[in-house]
C-alpha positions in Angstrom: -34.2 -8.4 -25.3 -32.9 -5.1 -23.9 -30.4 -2.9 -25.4 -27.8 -2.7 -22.2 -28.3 -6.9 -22.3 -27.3 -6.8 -26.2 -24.1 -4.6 -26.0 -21.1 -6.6 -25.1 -19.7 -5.4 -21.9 -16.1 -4.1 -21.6 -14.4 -2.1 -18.4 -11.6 -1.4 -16.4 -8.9 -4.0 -15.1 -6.3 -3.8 -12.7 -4.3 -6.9 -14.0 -1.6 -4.7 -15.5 -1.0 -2.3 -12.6 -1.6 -4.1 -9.5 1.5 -4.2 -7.4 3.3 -8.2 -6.6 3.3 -8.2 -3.0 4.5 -10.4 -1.1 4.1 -11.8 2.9 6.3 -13.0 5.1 5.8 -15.1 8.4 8.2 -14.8 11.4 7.6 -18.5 11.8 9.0 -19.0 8.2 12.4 -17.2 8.7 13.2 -20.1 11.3 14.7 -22.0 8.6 17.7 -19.8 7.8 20.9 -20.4 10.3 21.5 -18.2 13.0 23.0 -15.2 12.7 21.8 -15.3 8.5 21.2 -12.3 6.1 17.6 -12.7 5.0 17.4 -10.9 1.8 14.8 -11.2 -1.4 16.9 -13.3 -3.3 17.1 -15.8 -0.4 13.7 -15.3 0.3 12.5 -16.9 -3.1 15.3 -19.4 -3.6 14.0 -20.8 -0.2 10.7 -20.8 -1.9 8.6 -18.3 0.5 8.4 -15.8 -2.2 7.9 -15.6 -5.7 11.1 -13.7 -7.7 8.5 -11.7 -9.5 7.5 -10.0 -6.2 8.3 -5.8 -6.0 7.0 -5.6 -2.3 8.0 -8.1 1.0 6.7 -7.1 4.0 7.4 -9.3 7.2 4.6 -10.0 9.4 4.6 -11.3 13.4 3.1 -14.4 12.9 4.6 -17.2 14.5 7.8 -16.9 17.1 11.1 -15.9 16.0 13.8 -18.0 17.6 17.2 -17.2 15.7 19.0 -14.6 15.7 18.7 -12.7 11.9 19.4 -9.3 9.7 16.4 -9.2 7.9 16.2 -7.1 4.9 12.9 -6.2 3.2 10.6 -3.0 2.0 8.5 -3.4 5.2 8.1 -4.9 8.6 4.8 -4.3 11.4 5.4 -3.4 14.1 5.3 -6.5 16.0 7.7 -8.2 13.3 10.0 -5.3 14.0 10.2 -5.8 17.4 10.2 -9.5 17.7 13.3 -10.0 15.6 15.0 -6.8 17.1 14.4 -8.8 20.8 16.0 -11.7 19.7 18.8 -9.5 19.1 18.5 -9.5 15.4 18.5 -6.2 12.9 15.7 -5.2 10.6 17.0 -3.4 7.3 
């Protein structure tokens, strides 16, 4: 048997400082009310994030229908501009 096949292998991991991200539909954000703040905290008590999340970032997938101030650490640029032309706010 080979020495390198012997030795018990060890290395690097990224568990411990891999960022929680988190991603956001603009289909999803169709369940608040019109006229809602859409914040973290209401993001995971509706159950579209986790709590342990650092990072949201909302994503233009889907149609956005309601009118919303969304607040969250990022947004693409077709996110940005599909909530801000149905007259919403992006925070």
């Amino acid at each position: 048997m080979p020495l390198i096949r012997r030795l018990p292998k060890f290395g690097f991991s990224n568990v411990r400082f891999r960022s929680k991200r988190a991603e956001v539909r603009l289909s999803d954000l169709n369940r608040f009310e019109d006229g809602a703040t859409i914040d973290h905290g209401q993001l995971a008590a509706a159950g579209l994030v986790s709590k342990q999340a650092e990072y949201v970032k909302v994503l233009a997938n889907g149609e956005l229908t309601r009118k919303l101030t969304v607040k969250a650490h990022g947004f693409s640029a077709g996110a940005r501009a599909a909530i801000e032309g149905a007259g919403g706010v992006c925070e």
